[in-house]
PyMOL Python script that loads the backbone (N, CA, C, O; Angstrom):
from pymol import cmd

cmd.read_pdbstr("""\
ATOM      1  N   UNK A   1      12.674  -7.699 -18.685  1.00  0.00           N
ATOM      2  CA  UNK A   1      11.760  -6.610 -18.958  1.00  0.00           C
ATOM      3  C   UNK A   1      10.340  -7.063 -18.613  1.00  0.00           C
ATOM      4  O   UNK A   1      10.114  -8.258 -18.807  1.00  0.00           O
ATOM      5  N   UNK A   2       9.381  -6.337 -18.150  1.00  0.00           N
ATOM      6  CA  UNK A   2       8.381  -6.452 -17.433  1.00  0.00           C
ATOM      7  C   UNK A   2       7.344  -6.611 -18.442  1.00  0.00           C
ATOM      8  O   UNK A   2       7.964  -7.000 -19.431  1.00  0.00           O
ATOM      9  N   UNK A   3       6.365  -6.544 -18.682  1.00  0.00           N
ATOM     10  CA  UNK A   3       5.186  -7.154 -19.609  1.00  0.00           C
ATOM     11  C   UNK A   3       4.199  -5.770 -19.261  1.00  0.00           C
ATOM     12  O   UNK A   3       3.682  -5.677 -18.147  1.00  0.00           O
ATOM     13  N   UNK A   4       4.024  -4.889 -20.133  1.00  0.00           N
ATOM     14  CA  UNK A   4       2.821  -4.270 -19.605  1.00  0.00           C
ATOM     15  C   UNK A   4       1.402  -4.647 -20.102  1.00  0.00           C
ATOM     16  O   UNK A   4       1.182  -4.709 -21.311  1.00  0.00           O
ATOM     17  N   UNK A   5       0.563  -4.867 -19.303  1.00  0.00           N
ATOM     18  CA  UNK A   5      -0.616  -5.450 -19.800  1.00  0.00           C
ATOM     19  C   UNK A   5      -2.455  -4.169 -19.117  1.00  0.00           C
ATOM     20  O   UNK A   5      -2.665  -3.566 -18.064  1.00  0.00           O
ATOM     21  N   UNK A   6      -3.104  -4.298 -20.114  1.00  0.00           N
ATOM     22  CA  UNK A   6      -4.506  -3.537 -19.004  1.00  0.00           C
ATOM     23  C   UNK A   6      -5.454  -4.262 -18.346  1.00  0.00           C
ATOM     24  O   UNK A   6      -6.141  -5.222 -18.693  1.00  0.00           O
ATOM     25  N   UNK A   7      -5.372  -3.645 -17.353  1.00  0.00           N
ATOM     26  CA  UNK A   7      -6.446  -4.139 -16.195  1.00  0.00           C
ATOM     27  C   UNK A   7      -7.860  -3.259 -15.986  1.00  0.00           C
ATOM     28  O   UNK A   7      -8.132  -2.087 -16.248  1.00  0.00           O
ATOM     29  N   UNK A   8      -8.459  -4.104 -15.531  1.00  0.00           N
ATOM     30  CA  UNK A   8      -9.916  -3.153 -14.767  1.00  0.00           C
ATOM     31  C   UNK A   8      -9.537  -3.113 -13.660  1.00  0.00           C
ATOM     32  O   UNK A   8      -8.703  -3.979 -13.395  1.00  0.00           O
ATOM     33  N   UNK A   9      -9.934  -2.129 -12.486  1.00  0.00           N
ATOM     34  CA  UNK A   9     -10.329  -2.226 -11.124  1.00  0.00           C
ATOM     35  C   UNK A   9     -11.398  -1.494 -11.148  1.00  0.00           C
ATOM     36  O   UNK A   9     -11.748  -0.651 -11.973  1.00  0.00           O
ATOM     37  N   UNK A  10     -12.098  -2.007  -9.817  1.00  0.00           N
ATOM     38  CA  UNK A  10     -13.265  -1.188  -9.145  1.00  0.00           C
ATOM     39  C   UNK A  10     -12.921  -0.773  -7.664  1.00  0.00           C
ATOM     40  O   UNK A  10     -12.460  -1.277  -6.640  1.00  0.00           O
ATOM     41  N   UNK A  11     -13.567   0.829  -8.280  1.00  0.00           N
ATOM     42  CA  UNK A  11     -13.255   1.503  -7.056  1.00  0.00           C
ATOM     43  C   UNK A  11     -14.247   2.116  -7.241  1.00  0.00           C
ATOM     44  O   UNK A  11     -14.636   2.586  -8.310  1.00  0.00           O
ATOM     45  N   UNK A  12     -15.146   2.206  -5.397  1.00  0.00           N
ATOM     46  CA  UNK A  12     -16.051   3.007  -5.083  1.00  0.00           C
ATOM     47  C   UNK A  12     -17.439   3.153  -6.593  1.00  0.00           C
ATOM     48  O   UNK A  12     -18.200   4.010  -7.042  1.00  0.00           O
ATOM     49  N   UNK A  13     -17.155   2.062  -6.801  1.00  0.00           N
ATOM     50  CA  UNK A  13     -18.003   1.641  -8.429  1.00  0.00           C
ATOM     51  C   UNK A  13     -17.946   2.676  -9.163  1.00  0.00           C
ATOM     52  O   UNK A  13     -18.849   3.377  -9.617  1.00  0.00           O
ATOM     53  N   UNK A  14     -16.911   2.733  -9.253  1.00  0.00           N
ATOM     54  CA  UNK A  14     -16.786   3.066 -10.524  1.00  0.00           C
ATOM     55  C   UNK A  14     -15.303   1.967 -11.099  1.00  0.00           C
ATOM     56  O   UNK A  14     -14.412   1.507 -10.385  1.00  0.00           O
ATOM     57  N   UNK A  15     -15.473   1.820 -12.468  1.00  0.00           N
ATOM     58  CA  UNK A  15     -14.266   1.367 -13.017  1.00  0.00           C
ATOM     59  C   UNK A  15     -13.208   2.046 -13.904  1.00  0.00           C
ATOM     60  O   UNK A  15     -13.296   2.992 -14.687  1.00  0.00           O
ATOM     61  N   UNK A  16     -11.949   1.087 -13.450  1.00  0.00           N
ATOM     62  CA  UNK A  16     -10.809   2.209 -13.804  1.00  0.00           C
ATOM     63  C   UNK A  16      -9.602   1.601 -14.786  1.00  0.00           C
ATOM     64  O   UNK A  16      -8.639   1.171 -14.151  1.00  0.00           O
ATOM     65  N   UNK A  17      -9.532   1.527 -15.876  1.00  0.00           N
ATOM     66  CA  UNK A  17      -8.363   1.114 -17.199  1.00  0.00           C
ATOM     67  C   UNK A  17      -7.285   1.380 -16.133  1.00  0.00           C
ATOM     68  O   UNK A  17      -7.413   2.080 -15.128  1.00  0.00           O
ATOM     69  N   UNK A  18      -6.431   0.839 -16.450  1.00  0.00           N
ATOM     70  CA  UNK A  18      -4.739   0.746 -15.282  1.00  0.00           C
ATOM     71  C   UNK A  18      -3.801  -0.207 -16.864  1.00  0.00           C
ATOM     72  O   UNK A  18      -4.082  -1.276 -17.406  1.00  0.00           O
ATOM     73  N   UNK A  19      -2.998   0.513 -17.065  1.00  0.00           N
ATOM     74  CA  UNK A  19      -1.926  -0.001 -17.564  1.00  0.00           C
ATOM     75  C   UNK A  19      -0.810   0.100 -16.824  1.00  0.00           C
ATOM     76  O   UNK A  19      -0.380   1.184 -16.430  1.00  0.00           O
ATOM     77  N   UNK A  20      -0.153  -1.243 -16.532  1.00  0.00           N
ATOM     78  CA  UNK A  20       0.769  -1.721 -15.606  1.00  0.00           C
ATOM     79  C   UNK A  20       1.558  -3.365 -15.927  1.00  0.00           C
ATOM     80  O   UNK A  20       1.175  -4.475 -16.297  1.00  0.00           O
ATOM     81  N   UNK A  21       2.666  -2.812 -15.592  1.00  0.00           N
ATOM     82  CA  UNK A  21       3.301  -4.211 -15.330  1.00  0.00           C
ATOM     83  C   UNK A  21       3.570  -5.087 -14.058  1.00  0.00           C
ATOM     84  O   UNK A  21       4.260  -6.104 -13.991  1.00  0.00           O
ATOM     85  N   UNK A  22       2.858  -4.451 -13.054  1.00  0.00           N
ATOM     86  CA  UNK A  22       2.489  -5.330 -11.724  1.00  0.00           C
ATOM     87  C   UNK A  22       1.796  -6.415 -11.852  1.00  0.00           C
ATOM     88  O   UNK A  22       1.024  -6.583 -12.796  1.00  0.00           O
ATOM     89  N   UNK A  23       1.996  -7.315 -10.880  1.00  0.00           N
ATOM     90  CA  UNK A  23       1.001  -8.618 -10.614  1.00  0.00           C
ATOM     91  C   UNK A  23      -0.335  -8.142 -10.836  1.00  0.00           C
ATOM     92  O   UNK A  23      -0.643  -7.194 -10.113  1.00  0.00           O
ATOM     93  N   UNK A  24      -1.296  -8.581 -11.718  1.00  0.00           N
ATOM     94  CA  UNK A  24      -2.501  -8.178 -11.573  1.00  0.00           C
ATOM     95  C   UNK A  24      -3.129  -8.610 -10.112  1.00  0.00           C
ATOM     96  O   UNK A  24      -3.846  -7.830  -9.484  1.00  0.00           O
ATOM     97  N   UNK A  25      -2.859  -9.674  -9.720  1.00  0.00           N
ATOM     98  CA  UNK A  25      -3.495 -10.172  -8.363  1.00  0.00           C
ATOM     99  C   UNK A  25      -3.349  -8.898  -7.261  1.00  0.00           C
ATOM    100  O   UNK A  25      -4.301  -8.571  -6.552  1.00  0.00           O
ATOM    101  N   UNK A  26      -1.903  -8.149  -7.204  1.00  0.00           N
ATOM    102  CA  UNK A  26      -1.789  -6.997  -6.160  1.00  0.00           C
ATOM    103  C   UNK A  26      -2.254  -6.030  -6.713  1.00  0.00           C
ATOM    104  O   UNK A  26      -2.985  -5.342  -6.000  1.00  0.00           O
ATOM    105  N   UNK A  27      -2.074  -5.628  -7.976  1.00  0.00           N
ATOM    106  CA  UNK A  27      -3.387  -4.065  -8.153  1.00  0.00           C
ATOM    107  C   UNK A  27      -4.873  -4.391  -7.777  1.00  0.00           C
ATOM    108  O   UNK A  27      -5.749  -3.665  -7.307  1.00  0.00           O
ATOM    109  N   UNK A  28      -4.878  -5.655  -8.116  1.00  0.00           N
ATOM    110  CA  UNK A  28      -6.805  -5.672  -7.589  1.00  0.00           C
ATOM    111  C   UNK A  28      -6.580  -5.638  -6.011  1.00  0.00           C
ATOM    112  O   UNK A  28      -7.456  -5.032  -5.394  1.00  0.00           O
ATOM    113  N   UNK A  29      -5.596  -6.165  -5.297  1.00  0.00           N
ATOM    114  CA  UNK A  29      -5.949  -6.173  -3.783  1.00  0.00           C
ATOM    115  C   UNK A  29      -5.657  -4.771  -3.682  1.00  0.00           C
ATOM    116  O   UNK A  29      -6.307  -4.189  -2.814  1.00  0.00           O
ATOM    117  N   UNK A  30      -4.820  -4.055  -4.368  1.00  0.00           N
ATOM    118  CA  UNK A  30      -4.237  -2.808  -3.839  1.00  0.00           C
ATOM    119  C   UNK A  30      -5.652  -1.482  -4.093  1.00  0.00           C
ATOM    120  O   UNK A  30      -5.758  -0.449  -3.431  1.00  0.00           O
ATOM    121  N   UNK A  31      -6.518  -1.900  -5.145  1.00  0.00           N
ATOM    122  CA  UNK A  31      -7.608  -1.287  -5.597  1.00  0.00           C
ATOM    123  C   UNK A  31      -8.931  -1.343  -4.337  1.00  0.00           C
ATOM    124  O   UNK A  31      -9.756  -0.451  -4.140  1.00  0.00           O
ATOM    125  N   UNK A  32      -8.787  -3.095  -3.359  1.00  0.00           N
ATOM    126  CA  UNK A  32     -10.103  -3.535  -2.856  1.00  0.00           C
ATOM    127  C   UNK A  32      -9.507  -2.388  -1.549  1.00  0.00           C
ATOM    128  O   UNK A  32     -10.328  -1.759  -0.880  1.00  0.00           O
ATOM    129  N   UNK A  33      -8.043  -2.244  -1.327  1.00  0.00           N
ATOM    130  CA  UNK A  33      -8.102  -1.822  -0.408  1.00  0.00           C
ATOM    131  C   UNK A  33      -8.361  -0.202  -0.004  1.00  0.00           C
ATOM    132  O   UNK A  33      -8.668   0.283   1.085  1.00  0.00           O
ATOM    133  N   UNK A  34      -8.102   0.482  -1.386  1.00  0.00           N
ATOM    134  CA  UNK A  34      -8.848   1.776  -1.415  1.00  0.00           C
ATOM    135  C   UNK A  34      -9.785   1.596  -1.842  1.00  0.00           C
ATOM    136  O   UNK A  34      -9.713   2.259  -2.877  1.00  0.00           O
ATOM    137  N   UNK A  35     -10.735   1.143  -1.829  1.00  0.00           N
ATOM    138  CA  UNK A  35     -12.229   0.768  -2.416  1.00  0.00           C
ATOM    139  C   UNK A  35     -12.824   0.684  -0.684  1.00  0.00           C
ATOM    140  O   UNK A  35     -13.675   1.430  -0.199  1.00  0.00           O
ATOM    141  N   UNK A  36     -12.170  -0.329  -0.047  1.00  0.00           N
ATOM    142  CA  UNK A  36     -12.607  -0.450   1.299  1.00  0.00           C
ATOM    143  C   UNK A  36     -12.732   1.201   2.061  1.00  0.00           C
ATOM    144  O   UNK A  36     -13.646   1.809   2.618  1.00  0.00           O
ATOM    145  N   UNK A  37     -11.575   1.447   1.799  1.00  0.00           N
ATOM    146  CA  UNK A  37     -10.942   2.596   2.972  1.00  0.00           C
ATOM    147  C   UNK A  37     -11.827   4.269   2.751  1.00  0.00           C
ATOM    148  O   UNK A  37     -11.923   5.208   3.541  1.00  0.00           O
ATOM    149  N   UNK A  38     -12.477   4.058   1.048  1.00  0.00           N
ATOM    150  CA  UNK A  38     -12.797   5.097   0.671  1.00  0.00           C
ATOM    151  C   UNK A  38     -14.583   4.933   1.135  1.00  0.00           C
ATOM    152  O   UNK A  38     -15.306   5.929   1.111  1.00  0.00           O
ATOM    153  N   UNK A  39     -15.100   3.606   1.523  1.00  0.00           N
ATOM    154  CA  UNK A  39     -16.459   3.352   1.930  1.00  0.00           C
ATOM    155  C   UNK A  39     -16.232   3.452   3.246  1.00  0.00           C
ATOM    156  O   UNK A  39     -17.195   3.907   3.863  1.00  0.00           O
ATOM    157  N   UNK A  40     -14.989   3.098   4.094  1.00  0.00           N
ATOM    158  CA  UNK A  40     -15.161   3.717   5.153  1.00  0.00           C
ATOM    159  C   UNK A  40     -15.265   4.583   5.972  1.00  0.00           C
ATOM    160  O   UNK A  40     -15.684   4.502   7.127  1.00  0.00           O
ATOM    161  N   UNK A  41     -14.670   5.947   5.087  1.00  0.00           N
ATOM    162  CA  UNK A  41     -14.536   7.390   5.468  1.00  0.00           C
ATOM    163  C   UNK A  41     -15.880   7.829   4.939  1.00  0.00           C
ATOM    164  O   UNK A  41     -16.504   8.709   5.531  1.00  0.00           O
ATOM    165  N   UNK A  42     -16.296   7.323   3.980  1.00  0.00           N
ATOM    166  CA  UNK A  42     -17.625   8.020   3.293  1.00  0.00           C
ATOM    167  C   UNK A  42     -19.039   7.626   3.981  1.00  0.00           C
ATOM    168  O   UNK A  42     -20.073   8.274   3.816  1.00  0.00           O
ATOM    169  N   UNK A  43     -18.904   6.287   4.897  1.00  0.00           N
ATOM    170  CA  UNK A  43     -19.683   6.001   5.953  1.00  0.00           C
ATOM    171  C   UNK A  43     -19.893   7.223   7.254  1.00  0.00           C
ATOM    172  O   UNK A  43     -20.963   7.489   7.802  1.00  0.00           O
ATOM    173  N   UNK A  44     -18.762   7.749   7.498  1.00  0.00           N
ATOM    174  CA  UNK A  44     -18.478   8.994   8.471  1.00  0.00           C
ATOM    175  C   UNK A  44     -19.287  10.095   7.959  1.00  0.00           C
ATOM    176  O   UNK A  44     -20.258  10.546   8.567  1.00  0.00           O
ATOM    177  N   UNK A  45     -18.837  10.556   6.735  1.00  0.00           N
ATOM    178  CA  UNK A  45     -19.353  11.791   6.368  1.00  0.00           C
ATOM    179  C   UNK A  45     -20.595  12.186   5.642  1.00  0.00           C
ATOM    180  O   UNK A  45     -21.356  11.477   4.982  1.00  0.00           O
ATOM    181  N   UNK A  46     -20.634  13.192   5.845  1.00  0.00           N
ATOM    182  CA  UNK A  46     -22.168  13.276   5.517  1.00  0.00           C
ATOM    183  C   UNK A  46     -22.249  13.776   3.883  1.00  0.00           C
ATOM    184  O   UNK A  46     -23.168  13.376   3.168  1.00  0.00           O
ATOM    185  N   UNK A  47     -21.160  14.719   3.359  1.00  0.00           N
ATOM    186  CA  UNK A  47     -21.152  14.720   1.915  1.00  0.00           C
ATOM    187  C   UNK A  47     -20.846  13.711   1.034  1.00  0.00           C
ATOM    188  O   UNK A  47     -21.157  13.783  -0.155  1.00  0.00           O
ATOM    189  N   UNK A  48     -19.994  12.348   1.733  1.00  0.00           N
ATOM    190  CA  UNK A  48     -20.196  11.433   0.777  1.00  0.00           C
ATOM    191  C   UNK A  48     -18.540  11.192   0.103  1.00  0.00           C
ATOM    192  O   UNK A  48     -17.771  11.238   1.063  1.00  0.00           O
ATOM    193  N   UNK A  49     -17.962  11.018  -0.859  1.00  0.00           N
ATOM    194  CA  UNK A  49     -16.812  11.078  -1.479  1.00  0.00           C
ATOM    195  C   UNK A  49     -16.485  12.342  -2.209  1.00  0.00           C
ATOM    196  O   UNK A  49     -17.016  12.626  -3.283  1.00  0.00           O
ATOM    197  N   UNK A  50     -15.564  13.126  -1.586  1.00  0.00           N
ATOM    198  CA  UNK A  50     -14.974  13.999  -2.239  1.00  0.00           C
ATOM    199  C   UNK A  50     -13.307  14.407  -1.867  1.00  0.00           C
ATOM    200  O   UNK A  50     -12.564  13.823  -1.078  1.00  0.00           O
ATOM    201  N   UNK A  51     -13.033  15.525  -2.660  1.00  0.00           N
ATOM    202  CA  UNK A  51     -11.551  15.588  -2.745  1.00  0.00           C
ATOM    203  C   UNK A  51     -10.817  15.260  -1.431  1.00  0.00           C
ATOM    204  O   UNK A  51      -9.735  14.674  -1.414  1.00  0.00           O
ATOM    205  N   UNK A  52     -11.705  15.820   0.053  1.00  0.00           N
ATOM    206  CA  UNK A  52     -11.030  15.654   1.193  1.00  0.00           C
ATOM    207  C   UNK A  52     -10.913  14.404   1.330  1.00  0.00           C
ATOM    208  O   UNK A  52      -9.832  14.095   1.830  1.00  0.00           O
ATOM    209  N   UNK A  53     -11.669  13.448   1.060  1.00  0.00           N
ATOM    210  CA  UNK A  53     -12.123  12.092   1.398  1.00  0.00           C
ATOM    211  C   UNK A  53     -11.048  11.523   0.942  1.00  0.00           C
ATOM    212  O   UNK A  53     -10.272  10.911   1.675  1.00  0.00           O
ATOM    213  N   UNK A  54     -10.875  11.676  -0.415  1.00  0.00           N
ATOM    214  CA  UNK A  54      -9.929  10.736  -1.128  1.00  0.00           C
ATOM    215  C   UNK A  54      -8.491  11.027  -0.445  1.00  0.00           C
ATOM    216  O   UNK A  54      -7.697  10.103  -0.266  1.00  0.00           O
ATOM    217  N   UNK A  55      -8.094  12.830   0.058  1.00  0.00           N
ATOM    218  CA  UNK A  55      -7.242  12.770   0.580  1.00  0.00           C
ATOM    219  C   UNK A  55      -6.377  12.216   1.790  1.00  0.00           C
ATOM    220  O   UNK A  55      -5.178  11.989   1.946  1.00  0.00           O
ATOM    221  N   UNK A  56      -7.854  12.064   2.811  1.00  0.00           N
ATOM    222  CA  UNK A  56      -7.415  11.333   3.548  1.00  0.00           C
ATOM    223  C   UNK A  56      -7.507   9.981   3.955  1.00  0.00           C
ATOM    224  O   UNK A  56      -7.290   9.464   5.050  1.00  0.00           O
ATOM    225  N   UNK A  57      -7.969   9.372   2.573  1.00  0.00           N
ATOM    226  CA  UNK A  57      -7.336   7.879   2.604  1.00  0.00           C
ATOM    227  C   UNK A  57      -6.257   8.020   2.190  1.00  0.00           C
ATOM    228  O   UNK A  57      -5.452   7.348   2.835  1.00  0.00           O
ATOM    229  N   UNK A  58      -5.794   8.622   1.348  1.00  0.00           N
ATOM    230  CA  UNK A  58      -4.641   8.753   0.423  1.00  0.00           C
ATOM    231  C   UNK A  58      -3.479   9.034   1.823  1.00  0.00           C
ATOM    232  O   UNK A  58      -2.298   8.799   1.569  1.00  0.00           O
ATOM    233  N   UNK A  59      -3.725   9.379   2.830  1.00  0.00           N
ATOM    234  CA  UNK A  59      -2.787  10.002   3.954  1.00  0.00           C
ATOM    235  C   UNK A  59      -3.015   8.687   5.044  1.00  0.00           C
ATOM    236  O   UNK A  59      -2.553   8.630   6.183  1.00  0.00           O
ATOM    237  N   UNK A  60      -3.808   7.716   4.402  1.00  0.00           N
ATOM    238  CA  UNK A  60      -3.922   6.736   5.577  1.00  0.00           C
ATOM    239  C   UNK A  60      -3.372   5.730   5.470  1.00  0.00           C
ATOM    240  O   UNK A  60      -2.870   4.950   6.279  1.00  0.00           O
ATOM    241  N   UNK A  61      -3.547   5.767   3.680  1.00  0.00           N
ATOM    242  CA  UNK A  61      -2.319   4.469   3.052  1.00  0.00           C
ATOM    243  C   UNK A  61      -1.121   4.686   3.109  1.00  0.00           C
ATOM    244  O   UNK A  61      -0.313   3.781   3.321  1.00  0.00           O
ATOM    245  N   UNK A  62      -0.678   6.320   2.874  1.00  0.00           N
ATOM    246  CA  UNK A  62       0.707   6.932   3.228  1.00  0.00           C
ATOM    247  C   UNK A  62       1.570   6.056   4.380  1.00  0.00           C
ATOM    248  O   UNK A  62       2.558   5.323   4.421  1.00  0.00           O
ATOM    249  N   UNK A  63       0.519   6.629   5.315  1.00  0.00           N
ATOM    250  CA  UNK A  63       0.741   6.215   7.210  1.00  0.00           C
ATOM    251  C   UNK A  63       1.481   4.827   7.431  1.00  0.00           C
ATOM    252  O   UNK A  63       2.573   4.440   7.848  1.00  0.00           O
ATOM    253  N   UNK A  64      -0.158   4.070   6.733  1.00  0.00           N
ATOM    254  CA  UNK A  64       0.080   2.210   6.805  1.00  0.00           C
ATOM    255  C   UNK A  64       1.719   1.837   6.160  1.00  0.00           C
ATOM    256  O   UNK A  64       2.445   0.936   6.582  1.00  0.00           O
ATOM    257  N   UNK A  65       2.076   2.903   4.915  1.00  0.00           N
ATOM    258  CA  UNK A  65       3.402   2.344   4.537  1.00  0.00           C
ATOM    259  C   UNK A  65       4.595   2.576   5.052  1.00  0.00           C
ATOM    260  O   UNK A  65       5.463   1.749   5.334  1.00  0.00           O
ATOM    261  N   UNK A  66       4.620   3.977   5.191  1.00  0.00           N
ATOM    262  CA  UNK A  66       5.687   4.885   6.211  1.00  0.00           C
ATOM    263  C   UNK A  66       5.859   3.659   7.573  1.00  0.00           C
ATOM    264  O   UNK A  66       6.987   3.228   7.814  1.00  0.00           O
ATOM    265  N   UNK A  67       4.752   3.214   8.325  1.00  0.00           N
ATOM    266  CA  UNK A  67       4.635   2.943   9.512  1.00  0.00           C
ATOM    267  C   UNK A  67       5.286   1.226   9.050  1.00  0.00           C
ATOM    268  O   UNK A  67       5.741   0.706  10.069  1.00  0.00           O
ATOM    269  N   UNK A  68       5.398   0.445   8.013  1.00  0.00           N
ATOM    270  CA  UNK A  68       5.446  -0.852   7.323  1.00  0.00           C
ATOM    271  C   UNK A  68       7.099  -0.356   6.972  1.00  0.00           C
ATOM    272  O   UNK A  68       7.828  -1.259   7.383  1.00  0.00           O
ATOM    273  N   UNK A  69       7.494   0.179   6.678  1.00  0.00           N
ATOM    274  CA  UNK A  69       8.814   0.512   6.006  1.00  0.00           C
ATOM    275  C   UNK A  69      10.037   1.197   7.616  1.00  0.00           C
ATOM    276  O   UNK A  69      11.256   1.046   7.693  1.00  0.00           O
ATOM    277  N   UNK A  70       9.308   1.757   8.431  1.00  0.00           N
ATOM    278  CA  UNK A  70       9.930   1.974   9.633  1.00  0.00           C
ATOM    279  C   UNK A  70      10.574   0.436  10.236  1.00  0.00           C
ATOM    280  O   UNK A  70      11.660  -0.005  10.611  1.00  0.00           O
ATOM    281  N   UNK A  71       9.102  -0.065  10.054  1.00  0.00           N
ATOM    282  CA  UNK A  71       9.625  -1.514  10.885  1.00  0.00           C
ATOM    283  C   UNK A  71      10.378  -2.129   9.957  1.00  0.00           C
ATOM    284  O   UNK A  71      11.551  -1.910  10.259  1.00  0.00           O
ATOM    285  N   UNK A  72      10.317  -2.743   9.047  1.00  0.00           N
ATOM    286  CA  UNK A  72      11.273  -3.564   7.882  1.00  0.00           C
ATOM    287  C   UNK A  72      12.770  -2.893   8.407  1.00  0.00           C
ATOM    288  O   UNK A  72      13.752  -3.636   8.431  1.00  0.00           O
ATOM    289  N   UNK A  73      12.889  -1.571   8.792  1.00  0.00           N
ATOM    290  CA  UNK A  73      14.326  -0.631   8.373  1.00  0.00           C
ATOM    291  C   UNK A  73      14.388  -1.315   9.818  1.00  0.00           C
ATOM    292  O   UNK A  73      15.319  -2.115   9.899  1.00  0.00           O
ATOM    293  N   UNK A  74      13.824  -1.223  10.665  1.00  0.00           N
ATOM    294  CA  UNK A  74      14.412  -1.426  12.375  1.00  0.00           C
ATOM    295  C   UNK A  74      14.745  -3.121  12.261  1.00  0.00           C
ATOM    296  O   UNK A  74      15.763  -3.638  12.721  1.00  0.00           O
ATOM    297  N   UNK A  75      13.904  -3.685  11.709  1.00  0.00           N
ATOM    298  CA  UNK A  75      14.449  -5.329  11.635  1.00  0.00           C
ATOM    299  C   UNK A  75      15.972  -5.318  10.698  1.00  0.00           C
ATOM    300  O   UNK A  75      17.038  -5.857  10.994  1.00  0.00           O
ATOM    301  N   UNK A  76      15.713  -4.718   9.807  1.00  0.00           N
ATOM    302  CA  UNK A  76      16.892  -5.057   8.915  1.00  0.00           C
ATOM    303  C   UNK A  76      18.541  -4.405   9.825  1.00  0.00           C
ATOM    304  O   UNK A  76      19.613  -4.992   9.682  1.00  0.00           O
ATOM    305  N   UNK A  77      18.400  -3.295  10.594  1.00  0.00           N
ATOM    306  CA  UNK A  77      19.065  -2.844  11.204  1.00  0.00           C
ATOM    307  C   UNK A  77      19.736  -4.096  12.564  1.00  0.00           C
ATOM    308  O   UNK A  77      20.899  -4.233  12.945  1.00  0.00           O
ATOM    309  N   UNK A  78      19.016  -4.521  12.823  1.00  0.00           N
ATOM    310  CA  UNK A  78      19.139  -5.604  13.684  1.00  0.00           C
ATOM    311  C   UNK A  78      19.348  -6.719  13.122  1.00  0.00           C
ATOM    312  O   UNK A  78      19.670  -7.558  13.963  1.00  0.00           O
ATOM    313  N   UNK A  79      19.307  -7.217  11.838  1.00  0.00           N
ATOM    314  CA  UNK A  79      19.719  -8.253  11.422  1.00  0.00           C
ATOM    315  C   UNK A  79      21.194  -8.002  11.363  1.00  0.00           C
ATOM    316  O   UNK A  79      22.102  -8.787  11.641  1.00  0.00           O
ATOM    317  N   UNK A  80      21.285  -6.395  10.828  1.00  0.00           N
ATOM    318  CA  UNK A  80      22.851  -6.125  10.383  1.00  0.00           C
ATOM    319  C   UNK A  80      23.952  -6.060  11.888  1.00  0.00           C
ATOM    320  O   UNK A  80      25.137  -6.393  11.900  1.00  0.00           O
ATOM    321  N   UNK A  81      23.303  -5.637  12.839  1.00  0.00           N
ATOM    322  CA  UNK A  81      23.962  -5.870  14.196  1.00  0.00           C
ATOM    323  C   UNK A  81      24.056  -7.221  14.855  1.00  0.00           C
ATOM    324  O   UNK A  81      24.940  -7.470  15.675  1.00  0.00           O
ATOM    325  N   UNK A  82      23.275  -7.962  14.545  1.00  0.00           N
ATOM    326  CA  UNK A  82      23.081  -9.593  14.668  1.00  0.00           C
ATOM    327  C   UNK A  82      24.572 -10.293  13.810  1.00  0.00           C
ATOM    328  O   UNK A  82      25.445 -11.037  14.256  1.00  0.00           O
ATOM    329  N   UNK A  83      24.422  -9.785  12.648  1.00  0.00           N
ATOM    330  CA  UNK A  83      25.546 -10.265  11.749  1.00  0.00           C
ATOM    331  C   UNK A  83      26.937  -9.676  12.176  1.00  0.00           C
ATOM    332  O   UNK A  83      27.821 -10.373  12.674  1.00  0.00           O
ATOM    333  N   UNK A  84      27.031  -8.586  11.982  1.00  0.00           N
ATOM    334  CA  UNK A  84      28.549  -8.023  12.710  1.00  0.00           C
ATOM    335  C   UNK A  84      28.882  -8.803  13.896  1.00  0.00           C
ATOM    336  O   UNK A  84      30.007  -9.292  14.004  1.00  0.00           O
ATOM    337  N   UNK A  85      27.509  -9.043  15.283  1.00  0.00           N
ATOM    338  CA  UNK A  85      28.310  -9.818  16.342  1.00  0.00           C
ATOM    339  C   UNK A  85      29.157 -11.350  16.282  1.00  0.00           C
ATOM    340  O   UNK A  85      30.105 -11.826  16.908  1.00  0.00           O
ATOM    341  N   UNK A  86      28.013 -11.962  14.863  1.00  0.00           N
ATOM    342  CA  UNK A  86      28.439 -13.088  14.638  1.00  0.00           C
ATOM    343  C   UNK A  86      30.263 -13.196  13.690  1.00  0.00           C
ATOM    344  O   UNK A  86      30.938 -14.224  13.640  1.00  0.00           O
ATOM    345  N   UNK A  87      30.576 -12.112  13.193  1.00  0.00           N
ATOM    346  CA  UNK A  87      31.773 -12.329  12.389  1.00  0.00           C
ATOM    347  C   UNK A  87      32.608 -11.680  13.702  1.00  0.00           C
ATOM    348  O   UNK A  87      33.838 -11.678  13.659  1.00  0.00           O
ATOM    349  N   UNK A  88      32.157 -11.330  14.444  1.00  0.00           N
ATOM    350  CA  UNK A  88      33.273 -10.008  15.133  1.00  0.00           C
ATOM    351  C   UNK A  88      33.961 -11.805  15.654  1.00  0.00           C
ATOM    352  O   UNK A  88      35.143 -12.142  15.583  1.00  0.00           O
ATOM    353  N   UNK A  89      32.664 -12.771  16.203  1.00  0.00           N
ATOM    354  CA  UNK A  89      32.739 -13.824  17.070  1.00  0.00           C
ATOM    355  C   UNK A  89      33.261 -15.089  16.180  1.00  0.00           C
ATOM    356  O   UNK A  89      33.298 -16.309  16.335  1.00  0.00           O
ATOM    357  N   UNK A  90      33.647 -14.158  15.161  1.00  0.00           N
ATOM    358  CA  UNK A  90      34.044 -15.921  14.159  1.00  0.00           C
ATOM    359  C   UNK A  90      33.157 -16.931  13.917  1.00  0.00           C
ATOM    360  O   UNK A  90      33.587 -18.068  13.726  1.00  0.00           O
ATOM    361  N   UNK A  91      31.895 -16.677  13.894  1.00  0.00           N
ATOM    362  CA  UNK A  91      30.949 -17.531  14.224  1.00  0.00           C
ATOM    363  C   UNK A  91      30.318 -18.261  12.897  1.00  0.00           C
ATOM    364  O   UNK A  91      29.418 -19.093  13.018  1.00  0.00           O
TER     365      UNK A  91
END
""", "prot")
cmd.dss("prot")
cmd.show_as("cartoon", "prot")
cmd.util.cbc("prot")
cmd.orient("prot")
């Protein structure tokens, strides 16, 4: 059973209570990296941070994972065809 414990993060300065049983080390990277992504869209625009903004980081981290989970599935697929040749081959 997992440990739930509270964390701070900072995002876009502001700070945010998070109760979780994740690695604290990956919610803070997982926080720097919408913290990053949300100063980078808000660099673009001229209103600054708002609902669109957040949405489309929120559709960029989507992307980064969808696009991270495609590849894992195409390697793992090929490991599993790698393996069948090796038993087909007695190997």
């Amino acid at each position: 059973m997992s440990i739930q414990r509270n964390l701070k993060v900072s995002i876009y300065g502001k700070e945010y209570p998070i109760v979780t049983d994740e690695d604290e080390m990956i919610v803070q990277r997982a926080a720097h990296v919408v913290d990053l992504l949300l100063r980078k869209v808000a660099e673009k625009s001229p209103l600054g941070i708002d609902s669109r903004t957040v949405t489309l980081v929120a559709l960029q981290i989507a992307t980064d994972l969808v696009k991270q989970l495609s590849f894992v599935e195409k390697v793992e697929s090929q490991a599993s065809a790698l393996n069948a040749l090796l038993d087909k081959d007695g190997l």
